[in-house]
Steps between C-alpha positions, in 0.01 A plus 500: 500500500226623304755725324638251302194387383373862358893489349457202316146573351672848384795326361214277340309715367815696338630224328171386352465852370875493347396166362179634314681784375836304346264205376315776278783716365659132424193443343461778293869520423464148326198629314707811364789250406291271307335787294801629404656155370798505753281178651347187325126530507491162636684591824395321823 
């Protein structure tokens, strides 16, 4: 049953990763959109 356990953790560990990743390009996509106008400077 141990197996599940080492699944989850991977499954985990993947999705925190994915997270990280779309949290920056979200990030620096707002950044691009608010120097460019497209995007109050105020936003959020």
């Amino acid at each position: 049953m141990e197996v599940f356990g080492i699944i989850g953790m991977s499954f985990g560990i993947i999705g925190m990763t994915f997270g990280i990743i779309a949290f920056t390009k979200q990030m620096k996509l707002e950044k691009h959109l608010k120097e460019s106008g497209v995007v109050e400077k105020d936003y959020k």
